[in-house]
N, C-alpha and C positions, 0 to 999 in steps of 0.2 A: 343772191344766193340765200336760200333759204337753208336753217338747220333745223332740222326735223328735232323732236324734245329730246330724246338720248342722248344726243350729241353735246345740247346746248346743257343737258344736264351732268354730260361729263363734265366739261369745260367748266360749268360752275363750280362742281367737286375740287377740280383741278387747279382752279382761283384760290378758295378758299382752301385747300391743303398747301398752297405756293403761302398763301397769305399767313396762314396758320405757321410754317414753316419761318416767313420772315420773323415775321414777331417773336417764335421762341430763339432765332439767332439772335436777334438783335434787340430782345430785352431779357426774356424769362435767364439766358445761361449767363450773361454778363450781369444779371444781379447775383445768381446764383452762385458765382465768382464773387462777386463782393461779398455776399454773407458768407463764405468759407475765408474770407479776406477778413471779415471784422472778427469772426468764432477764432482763427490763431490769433488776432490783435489780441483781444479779448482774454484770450488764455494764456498768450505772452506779461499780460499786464497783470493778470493776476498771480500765476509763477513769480513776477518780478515785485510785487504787491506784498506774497507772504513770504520771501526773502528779506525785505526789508523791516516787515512784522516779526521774523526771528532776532534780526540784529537788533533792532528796539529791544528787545526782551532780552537781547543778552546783554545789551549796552546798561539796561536798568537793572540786569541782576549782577552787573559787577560792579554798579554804583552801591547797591547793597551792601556786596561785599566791599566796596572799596572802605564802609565806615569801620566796618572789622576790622580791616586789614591797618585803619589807621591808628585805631587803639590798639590792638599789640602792637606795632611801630614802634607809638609812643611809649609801651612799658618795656621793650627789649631797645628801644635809644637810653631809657636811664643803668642798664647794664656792662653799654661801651665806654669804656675807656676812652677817656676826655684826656686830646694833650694839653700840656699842663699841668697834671694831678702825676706825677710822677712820683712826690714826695709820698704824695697819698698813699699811693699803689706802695711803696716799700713800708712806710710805716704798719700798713693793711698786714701786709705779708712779715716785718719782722714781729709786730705784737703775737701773732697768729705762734710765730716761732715761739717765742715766750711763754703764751699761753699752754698749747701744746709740750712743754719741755724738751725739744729739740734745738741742734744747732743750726741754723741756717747760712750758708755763703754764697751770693751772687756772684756767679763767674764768669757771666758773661751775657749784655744785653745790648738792647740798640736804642736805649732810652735816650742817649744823647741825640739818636741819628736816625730817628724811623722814618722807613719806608714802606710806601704803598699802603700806608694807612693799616699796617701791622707791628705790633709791638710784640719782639721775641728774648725772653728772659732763659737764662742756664742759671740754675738753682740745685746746692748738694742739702742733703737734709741727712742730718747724722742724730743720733738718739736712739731711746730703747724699740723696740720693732713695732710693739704697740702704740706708743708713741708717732712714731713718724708713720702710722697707719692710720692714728689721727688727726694729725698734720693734712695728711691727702684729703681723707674728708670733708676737713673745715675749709679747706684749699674751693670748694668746691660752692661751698655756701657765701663766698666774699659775692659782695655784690659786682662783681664784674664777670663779664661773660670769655671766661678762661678757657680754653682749648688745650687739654694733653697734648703736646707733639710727640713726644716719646720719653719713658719712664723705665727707670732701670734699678730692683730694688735689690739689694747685695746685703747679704748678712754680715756679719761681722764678728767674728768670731777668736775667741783669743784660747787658746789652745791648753794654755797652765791653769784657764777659769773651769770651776766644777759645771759639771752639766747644768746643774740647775739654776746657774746664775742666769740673771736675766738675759736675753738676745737682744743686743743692738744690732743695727740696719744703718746703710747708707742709700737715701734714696736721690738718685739722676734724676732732674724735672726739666724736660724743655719744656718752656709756656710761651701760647701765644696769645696777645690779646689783639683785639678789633679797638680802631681808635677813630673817634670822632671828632 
């Protein structure tokens, strides 16, 4: 059997379009799959790449910070109240009385028996108004790092004195300190 050329030159067409056909199934699309397989790798790695290029940069900008953050540390550790110095802490505070010209009476504190790393003193300050407004002041300037809890300043007033005598004050101090 013979085939005339048209035929035989379908049939070639039809080879090589079969052949052509193989080859792009079974290499061109299953690369073309891999390179779409490596381009997310690729851009998974690099996502995952400048993720960790951020934390680096934060890890080393809070190393920075961490040297700051250890120098004031260090200058607000020398403002807590160290137990032990208790004597301190009242001698501090009754010179301050003296100095000042007020009375001062501790009425009530936990110096024997602190808890939770808080030290809470009840303090009456009696004196002329000015006075015991300088008292608060100076109260402020002790090197310890002192917290107002609550302050109650009451005048005092004595009712057969002429207007223009002086004004004494009683002032209420609750204080707390931080103890190291």
């Amino acid at each position: 059997m013979k085939m005339n050329a048209e035929k035989r030159t379908i049939i070639i067409i039809a080879l090589f379009s079969f052949l052509i056909l193989l080859i792009t199934f079974l290499v061109i699309l299953p690369t073309m799959q891999e390179i779409r397989d490596s381009k997310k790798s690729v851009e998974d790695l690099q996502n995952y790449m400048e993720r960790r290029l951020r934390k680096v940069a934060a890890v080393k900008t809070s190393l920075s910070q961490l040297k700051n953050i250890d120098a004031a540390a260090s200058e607000f550790s020398g403002l807590l109240f160290r137990d032990g110095e208790e004597l301190k802490l009242i001698t501090d505070l009754e010179n301050l009385a003296h100095r000042e010209k007020v009375t001062q009476t501790i009425v009530n504190s936990n110096l024997d028996n602190i808890t939770d790393k808080h030290l809470k003193i009840n303090i009456n300050i009696s004196g002329l108004y000015i006075n015991t407004l300088k008292y608060l002041a100076e109260l402020e300037r002790l090197p310890y790092f002192i917290t107002i809890e609550e302050l109650q300043l009451t005048p005092l007033t004595n009712r057969g004195a002429p207007t223009e005598a002086p004004k004494e004050a009683l002032l209420n101090l609750r204080l707390g300190l931080y103890v190291d």
